[in-house]
C-alpha positions in Angstrom: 15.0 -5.1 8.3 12.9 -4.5 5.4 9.2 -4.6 5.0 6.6 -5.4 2.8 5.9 -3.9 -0.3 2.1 -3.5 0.1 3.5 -1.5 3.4 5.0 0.8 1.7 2.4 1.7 -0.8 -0.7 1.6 1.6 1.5 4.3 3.9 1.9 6.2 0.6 -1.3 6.9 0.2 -2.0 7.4 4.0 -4.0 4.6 4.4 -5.1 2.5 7.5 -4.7 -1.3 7.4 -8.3 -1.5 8.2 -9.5 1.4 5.9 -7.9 -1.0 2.7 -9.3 -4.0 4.3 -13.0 -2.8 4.0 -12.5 -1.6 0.5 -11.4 -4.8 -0.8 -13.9 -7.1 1.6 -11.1 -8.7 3.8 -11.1 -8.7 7.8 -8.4 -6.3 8.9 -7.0 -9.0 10.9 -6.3 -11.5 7.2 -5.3 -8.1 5.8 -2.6 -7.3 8.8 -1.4 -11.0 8.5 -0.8 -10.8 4.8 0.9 -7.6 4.8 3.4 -8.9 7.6 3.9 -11.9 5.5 2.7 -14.2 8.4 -0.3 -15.8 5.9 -0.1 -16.4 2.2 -3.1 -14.7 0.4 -5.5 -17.3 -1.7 -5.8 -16.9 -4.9 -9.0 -14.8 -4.6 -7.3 -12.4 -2.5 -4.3 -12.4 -4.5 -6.1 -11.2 -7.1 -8.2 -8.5 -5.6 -4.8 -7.2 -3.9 -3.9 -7.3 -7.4 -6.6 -4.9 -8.8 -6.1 -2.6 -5.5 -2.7 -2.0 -5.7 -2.2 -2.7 -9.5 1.0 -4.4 -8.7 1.5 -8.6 -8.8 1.0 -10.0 -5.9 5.3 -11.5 -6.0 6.2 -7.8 -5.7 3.6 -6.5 -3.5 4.7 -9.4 -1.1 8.3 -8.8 -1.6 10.7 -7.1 1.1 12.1 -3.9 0.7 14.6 -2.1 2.7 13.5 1.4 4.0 15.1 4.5 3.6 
């Protein structure tokens, strides 16, 4: 089972879904459903998940596997 790029990263840096969420002006709920892939981000948030995470959004929304 693999999981979600942005995942990955936001566990990195030992952050909360909800913690991200309010520094990029999302509701942690649109945030959680992006990250589990269950909602496809507008362009708007696309591009501020962009800037966050300095990644495109393809490979922040790609699967990985874990380790």
């Amino acid at each position: 089972m693999g999981v979600r790029r942005m995942r990955l990263l936001r566990q990195a840096e030992g952050l909360t879904q909800k913690e991200i969420a309010r520094r990029i002006g999302l509701p942690q709920w649109v945030y959680s459903l992006i990250e589990s892939g269950r909602l496809k981000p507008s362009e708007r948030q696309a591009r501020v998940l962009e800037d966050f995470f300095r990644e495109p959004v393809e490979k922040l929304l790609r699967l990985w596997r874990q380790k």
